[in-house]
C-alpha positions as CSV (number, residue, x, y, z in Angstrom):
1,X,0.0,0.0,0.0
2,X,1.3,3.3,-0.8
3,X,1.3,5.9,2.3
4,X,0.3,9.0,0.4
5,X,0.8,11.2,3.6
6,X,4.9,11.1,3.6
7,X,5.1,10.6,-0.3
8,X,7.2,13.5,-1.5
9,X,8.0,13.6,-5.6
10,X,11.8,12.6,-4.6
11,X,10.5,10.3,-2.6
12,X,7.6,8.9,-5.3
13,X,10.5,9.3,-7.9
14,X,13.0,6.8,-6.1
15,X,10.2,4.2,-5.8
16,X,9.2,4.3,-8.8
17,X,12.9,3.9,-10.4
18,X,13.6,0.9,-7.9
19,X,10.0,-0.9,-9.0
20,X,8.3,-0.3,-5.5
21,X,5.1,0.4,-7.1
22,X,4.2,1.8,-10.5
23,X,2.6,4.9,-12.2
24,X,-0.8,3.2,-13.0
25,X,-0.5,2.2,-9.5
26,X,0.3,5.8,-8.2
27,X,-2.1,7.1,-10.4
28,X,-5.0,4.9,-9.1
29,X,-4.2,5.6,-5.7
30,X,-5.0,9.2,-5.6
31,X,-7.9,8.7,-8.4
32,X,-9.3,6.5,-5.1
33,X,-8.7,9.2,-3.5
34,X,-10.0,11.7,-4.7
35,X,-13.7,9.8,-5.3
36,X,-13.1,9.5,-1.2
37,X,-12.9,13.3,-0.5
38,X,-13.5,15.3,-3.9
39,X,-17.3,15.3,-3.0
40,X,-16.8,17.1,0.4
41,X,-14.4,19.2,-0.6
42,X,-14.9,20.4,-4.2
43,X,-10.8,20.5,-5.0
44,X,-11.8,19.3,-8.4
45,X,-14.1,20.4,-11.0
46,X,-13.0,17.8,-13.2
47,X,-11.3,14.4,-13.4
48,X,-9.6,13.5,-16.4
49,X,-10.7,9.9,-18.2
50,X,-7.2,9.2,-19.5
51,X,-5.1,9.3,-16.0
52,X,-4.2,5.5,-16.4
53,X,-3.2,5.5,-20.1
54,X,-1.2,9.0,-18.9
55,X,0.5,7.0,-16.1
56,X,0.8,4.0,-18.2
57,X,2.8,5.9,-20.9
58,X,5.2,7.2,-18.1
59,X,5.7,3.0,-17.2
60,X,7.2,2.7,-20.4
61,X,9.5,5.4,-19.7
62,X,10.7,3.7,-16.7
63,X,10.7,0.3,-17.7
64,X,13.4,1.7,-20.3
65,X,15.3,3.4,-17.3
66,X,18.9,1.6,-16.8
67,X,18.1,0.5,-12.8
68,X,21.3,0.1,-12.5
69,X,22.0,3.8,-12.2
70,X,21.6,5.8,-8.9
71,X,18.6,8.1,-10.3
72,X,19.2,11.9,-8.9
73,X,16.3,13.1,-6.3
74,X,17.9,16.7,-6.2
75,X,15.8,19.6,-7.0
76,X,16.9,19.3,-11.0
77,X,14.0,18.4,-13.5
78,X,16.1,15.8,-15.1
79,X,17.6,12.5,-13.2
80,X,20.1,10.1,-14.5
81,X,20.0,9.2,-17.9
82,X,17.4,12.4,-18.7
83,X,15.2,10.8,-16.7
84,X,12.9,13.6,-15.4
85,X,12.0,13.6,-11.5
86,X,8.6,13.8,-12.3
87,X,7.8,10.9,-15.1
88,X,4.8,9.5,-13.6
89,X,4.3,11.9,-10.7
90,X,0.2,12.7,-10.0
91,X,-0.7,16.7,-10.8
92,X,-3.2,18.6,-10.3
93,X,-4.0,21.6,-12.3
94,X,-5.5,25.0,-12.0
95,X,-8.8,26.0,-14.3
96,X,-7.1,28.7,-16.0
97,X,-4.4,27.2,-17.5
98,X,-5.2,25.4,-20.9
99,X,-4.2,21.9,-21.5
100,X,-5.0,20.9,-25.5
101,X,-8.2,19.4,-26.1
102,X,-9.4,19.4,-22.6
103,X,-12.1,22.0,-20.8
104,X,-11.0,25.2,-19.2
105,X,-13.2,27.8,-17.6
106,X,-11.6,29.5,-14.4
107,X,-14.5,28.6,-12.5
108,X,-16.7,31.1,-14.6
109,X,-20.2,30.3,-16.4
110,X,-19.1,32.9,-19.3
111,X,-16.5,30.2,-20.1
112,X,-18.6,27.0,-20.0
113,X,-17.7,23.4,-22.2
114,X,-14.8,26.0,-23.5
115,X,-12.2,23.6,-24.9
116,X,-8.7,24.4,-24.8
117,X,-6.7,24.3,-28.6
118,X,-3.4,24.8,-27.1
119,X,-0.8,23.7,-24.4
120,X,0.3,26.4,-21.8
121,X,3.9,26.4,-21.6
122,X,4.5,25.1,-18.6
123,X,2.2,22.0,-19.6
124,X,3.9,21.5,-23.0
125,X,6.8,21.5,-20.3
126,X,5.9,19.2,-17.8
127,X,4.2,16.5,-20.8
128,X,7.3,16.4,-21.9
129,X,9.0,15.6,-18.2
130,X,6.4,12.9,-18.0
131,X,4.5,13.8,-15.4
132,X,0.4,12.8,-15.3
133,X,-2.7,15.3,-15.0
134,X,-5.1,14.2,-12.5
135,X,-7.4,16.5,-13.8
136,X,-9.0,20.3,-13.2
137,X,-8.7,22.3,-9.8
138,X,-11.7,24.8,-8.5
139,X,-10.8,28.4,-8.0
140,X,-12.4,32.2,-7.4
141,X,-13.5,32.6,-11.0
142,X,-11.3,34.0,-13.2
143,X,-8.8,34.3,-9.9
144,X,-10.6,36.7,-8.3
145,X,-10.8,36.0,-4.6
146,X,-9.0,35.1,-1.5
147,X,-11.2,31.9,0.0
148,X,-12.7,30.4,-3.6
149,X,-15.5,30.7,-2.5
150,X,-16.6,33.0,-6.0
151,X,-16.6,29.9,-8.3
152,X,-19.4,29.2,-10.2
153,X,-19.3,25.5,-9.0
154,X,-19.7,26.0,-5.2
155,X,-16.5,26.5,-2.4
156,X,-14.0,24.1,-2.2
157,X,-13.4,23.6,1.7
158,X,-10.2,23.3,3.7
159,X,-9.4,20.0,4.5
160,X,-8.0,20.8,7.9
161,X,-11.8,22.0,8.5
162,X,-14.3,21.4,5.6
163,X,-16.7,24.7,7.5
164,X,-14.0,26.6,6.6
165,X,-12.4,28.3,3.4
166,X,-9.0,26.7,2.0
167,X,-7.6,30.5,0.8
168,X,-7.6,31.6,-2.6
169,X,-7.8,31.9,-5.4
170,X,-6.2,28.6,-6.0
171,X,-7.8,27.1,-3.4
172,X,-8.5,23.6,-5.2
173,X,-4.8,22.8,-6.2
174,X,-4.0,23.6,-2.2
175,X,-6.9,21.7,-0.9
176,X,-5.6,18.3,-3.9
177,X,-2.3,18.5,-2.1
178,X,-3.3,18.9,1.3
179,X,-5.6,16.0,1.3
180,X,-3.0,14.0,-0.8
181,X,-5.6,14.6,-3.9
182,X,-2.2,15.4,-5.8
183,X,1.0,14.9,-5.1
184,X,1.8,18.8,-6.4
185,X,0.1,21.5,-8.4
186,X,0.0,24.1,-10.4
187,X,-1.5,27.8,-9.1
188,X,-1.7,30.8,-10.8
189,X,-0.6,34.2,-8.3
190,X,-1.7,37.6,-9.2
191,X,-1.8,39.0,-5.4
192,X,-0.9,36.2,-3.2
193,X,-3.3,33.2,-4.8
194,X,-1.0,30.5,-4.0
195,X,1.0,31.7,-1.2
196,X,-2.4,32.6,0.8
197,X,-4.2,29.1,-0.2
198,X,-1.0,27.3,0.9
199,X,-0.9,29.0,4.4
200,X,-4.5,28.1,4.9
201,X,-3.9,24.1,4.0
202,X,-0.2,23.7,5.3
203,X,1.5,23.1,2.5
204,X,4.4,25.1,0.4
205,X,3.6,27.7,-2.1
206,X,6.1,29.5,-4.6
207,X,5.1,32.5,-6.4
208,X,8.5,33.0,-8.9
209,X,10.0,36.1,-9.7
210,X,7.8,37.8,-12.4
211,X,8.7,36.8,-15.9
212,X,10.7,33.6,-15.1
213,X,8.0,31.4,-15.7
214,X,5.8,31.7,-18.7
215,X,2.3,32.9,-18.9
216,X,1.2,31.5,-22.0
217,X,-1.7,29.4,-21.5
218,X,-2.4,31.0,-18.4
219,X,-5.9,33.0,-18.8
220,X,-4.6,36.5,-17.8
221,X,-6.4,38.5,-14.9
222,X,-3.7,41.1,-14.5
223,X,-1.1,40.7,-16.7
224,X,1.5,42.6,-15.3
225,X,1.2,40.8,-11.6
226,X,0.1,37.2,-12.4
227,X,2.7,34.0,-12.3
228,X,2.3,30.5,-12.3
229,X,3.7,28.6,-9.4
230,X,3.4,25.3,-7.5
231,X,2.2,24.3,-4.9
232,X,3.8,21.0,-3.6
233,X,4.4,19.0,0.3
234,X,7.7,20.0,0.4
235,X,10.2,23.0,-0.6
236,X,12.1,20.2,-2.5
237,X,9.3,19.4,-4.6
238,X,8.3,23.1,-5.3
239,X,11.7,23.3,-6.7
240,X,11.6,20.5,-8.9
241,X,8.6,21.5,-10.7
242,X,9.6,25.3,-10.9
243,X,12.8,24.1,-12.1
244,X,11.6,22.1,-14.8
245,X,8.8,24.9,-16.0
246,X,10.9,28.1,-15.7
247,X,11.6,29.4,-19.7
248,X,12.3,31.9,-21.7
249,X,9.4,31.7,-23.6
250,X,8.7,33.3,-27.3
251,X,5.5,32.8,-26.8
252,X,5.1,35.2,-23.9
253,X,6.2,39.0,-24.3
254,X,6.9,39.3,-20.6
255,X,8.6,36.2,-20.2
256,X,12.7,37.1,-19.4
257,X,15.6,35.1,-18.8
258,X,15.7,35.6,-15.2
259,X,19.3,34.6,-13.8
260,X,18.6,32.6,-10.8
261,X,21.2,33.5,-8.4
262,X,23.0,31.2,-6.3
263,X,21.9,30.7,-3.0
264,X,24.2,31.2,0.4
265,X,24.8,28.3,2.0
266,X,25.5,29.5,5.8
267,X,24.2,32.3,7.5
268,X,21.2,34.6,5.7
269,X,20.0,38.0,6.9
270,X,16.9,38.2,7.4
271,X,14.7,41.3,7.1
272,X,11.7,42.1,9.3
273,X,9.7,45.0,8.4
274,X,8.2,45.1,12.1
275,X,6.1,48.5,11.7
276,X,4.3,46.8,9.1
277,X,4.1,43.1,10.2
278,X,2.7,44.5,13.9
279,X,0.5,47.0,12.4
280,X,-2.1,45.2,10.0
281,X,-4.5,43.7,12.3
282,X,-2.7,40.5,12.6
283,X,-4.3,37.9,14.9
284,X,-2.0,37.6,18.3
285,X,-1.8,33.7,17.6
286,X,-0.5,34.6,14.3
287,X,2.1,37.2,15.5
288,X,3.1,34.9,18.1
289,X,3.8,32.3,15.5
290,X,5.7,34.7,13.6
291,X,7.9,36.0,16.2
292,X,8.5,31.6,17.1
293,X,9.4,31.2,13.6
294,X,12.2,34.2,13.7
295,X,13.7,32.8,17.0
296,X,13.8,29.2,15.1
297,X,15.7,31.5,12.4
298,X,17.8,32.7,14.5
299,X,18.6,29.4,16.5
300,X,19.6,28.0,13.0
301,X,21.9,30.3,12.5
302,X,20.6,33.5,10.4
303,X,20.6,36.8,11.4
304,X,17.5,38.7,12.4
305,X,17.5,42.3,11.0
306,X,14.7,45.3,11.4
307,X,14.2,46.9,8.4
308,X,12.0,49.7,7.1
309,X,9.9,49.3,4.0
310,X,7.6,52.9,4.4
311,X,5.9,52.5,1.2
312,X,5.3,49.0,1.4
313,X,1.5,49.6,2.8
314,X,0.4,51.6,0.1
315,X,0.7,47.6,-2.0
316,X,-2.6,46.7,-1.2
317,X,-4.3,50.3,-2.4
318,X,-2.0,50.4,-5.4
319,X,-2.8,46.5,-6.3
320,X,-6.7,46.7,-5.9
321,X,-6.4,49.9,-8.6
322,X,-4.0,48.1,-11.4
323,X,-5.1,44.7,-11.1
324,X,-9.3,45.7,-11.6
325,X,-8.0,47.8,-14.3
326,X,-6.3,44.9,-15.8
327,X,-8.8,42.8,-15.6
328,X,-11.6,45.4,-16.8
329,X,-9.1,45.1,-20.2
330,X,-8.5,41.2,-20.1
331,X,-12.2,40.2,-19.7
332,X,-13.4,42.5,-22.3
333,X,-13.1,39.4,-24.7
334,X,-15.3,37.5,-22.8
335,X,-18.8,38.2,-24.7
336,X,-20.3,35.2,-25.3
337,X,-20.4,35.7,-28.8
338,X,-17.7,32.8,-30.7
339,X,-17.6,30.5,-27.6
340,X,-18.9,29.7,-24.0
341,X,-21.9,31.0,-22.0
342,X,-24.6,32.9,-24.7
343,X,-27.4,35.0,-23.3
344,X,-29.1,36.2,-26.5
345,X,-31.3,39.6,-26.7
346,X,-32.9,41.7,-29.1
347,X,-29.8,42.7,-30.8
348,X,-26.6,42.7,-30.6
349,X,-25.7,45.1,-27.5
350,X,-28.0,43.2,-25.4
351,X,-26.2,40.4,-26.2
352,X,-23.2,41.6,-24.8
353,X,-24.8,43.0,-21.7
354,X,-26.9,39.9,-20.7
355,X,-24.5,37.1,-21.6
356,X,-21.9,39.6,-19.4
357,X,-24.3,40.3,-17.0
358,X,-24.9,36.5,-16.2
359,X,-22.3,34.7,-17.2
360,X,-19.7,37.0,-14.5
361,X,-20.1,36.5,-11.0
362,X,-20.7,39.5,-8.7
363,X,-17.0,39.7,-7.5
364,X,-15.7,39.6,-11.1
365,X,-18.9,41.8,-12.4
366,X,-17.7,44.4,-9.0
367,X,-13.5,44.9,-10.1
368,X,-14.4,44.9,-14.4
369,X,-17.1,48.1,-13.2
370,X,-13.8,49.3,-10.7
371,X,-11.2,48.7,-13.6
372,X,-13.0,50.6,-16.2
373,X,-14.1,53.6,-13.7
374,X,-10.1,54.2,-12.8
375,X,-9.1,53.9,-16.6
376,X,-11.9,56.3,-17.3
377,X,-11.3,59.7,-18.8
378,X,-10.9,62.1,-15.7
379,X,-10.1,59.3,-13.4
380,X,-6.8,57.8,-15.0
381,X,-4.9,60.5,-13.2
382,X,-6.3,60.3,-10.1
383,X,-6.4,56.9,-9.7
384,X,-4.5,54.3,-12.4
385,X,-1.8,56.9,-12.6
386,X,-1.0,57.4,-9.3
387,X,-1.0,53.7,-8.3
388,X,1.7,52.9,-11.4
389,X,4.0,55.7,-9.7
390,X,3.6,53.8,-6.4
391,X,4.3,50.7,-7.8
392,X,7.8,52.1,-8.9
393,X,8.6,53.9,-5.4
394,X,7.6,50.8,-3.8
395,X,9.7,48.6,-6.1
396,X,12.7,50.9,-5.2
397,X,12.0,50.5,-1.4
398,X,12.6,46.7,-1.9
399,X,15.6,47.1,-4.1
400,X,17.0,49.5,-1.7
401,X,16.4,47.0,1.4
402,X,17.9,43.9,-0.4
403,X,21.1,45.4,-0.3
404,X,21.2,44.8,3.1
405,X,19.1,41.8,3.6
406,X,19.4,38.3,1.8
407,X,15.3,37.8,2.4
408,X,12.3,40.3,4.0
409,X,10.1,37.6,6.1
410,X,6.4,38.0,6.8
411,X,3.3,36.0,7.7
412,X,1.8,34.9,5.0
413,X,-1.7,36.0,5.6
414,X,-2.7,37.9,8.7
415,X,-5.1,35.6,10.3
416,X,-5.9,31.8,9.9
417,X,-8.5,30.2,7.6
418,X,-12.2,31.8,8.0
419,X,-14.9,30.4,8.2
420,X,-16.7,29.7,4.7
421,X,-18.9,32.8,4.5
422,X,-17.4,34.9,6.8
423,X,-16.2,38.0,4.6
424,X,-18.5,36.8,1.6
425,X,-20.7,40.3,2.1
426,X,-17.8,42.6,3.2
427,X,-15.2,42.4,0.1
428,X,-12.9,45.0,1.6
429,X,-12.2,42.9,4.7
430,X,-11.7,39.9,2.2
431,X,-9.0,42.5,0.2
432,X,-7.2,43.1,3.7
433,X,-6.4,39.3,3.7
434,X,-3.9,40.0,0.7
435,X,-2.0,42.9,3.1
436,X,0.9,40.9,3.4
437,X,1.6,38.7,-0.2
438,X,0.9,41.6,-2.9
439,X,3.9,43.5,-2.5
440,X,5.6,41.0,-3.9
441,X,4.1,41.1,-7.2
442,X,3.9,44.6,-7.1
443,X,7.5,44.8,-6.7
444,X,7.9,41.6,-9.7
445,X,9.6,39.2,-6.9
446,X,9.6,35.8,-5.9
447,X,7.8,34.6,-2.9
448,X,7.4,31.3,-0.6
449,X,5.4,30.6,1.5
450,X,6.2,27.5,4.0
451,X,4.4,26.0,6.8
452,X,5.0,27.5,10.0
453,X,3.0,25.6,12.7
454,X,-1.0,25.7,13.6
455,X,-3.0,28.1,15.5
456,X,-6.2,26.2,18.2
457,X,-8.9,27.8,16.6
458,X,-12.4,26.7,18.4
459,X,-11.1,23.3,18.9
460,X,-9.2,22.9,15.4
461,X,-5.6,23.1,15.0
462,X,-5.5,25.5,11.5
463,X,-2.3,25.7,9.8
464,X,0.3,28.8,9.2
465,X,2.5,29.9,6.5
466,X,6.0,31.9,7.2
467,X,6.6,33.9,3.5
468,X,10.1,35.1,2.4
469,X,10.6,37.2,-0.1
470,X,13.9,37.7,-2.3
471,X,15.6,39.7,-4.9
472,X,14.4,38.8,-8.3
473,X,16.3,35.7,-9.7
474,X,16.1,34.7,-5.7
475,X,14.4,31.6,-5.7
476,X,17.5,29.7,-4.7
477,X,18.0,31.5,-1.6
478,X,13.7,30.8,-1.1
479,X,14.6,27.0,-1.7
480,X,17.8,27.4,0.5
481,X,15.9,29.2,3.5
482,X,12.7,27.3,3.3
483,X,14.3,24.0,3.5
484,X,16.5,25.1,6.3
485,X,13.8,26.3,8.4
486,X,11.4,23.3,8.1
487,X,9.9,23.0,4.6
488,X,11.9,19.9,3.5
């Protein structure tokens, strides 16, 4: 019997090489179960039918594998022989990236029995390391949200407590790994969408440095802040799969050939912005778990420095301007008209409105009305404008800092998991949830996010998340610091 609750990828990836199990019989162990748990939680809006003949195609890859070679379990894509790390290892996969020929909505009605024509990159990428799609993760439609709870096909739940929300707005992928429904993931991060979801279910989240991973494939909310990422068990694993999808991509304007720097391997300096960290509302059980964490720092060996980041709360005001606007542009093309949901009226403006009107949710119908009122003549200025020039001050304020520190540490969201419902009628305490992950795509840099212990909550134990951030090009030092302080 496989024990899906320790199974890491390296760990997956050595049994599989030595002939402990198989992929078909991987594979059919989280397809059980899933049918045990998807229907409580909602993780998945879709299983795919061709899992098996997936995993049974990555067999043949290992049955040609020389077993006489050690295979490699470090965080490289590739093993011994070019044998990837991940031939045969069980994903799970956000809504709004496109694999070829199979549905793809975002959790959105507009988009309904929309079939994908292409690969994303990062799926052309990981088909070609061999790995197998479980199938299609629930999220806040279109990736707008912080508890997916705005999907079109219910909540997903957390599994630590199914009355509560798992985070957002990849919630699904977090809840699949948390509840060994995957074995890793892929999440999309515009604001904190994987880092906040992997707090909330215990597990590690990686938001890469803007640019370093492609976006094509990805269906864009705000294209200038959103990244794919994984979410995986382990740091180890978030590296593997990060390493094998980061590109320069032709396919992608904004896609760069980010150096990734190497990584210190003794002592780091770690930055704490404490005027911000201790002045956001942040529940005492989580500060308390933030200060443990830097003491567990410290005792390891780094060094704990205060730093000051003054612009760094004006993130949240500048992100809730740029991203609506954004996404106001991005969803314009969204009219029911050559494909998906089709509302039809008297001509064709009413069309538009009523297949818009009803195929949107309310939260995506409330920041495409936001985005096109701050991109509006007489507004621009005012609003859009002034948020851009924040962005660059606030960018500065992190370049400036990381020439003293290595990494700025955080919590990753100020309070634990809510209760499903909670903030459902009050968006901007929702918004305040993001406080502490969207300066990092404001500022274009990689992000972690790594368990950090639980917090009693009404008789639950609900996990943490400890985030570091680092210079773009940093995810080595993430991978380094991250593993060092507990994430594996």
């Amino acid at each position: 019997m496989i024990d899906l609750k320790t199974l890491t990828i390296k760990k997956a990836h050595e049994a599989l090489i030595k002939g402990d199990f198989s992929a078909v019989e991987l594979a059919e162990t989280y397809l059980e179960e899933i049918a045990k748990k998807n229907k409580e939680l909602n993780a998945y809006l879709e299983v795919y039918d061709d899992v098996l003949e997936q995993a049974a195609e990555a067999d043949k890859k290992l049955q040609n594998f020389p077993t006489s070679k050690p295979a490699r379990t470090d965080q490289s894509p590739l093993g011994e022989g070019g044998l990837s790390n991940l031939v045969g290892i069980p994903l799970a996969v956000k809504d709004n990236i496109l694999i070829k020929g199979r549905r793809a909505g975002s959790a959105s009605k507009i988009l309904e029995n929309y079939i994908a024509s292409y690969d994303a990159t990062v799926i052309a990428k990981l088909k070609e390391a061999g790995a197998v799609f479980l199938g299609r993760t629930n999220m806040d439609e279109f990736a707008m949200g912080s508890s997916t709870e705005n999907s079109a096909y219910g909540a997903t739940k957390n599994p630590h407590d199914p009355s509560r929300v798992p985070g957002g707005s990849s919630g699904g992928s977090a809840t699949a790994v948390a509840s060994d429904m995957a074995l890793a993931a892929l999440g999309s991060d515009t604001g904190g969408s994987i880092r906040q979801p992997a707090s909330f279910c215990g597990v590690v989240g990686l938001k890469p440095t803007y640019g370093a991973v492609s976006r094509y494939g990805l269906m864009a909310m705000a294209s200038s802040l959103d990244q794919i990422g994984p979410i995986a068990k382990t740091v180890e694993d978030a590296a593997i799969i990060f390493n094998c999808v980061k590109v320069r991509d032709s396919m992608d304007s904004t896609s760069t050939e980010v150096k990734i720097q190497k990584s210190k391997v003794k002592s780091l300096v770690v930055g704490v912005p404490r005027a911000f960290t201790e002045s956001q509302g942040v529940d005492k059980e989580v500060l308390a778990n933030f200060n443990q964490s830097l003491a567990t720092l410290k005792k390891l060996g780094h060094q704990i420095q205060d730093i000051s980041l003054p612009t760094v709360g004006y993130a949240l005001a500048a992100y809730y301007i740029i991203m609506p606007a954004e996404a106001s542009a991005n969803l314009a093309r969204f009219d029911g008209v050559k494909y998906g949901f089709h509302k039809a009226g008297e001509n064709l403006l009413e069309d538009y409105r009523l297949s818009r009107g009803a195929g949107f949710g309310r939260e995506v119908r409330r920041r495409i009305i936001l985005g096109t009122h701050v991109l509006s003549s007489g507004y621009y200025d005012a609003y859009y404008n002034k948020a851009v020039n924040a962005r660059e001050v606030i960018t500065a304020d992190f370049a400036r800092v990381f020439e003293t520190v290595d990494v700025v540490a955080t919590p990753t969201t100020p309070t634990p998991a809510f209760k499903l419902g909670d903030k459902s009628s009050d968006p901007l305490a929702m918004y305040l949830g993001d406080i502490f992950t969207v300066s990092a795509n404001i500022a274009s840099l990689p992000a972690i996010s790594v368990p950090s212990g639980f917090a009693a909550v009404a008789g639950r134990q609900l996990p943490l998340g400890l985030q570091f951030m680092a210079p773009a090009g940093g995810e080595a030092t993430l991978f380094a610091i991250g593993r060092a302080f507990g994430g594996q």
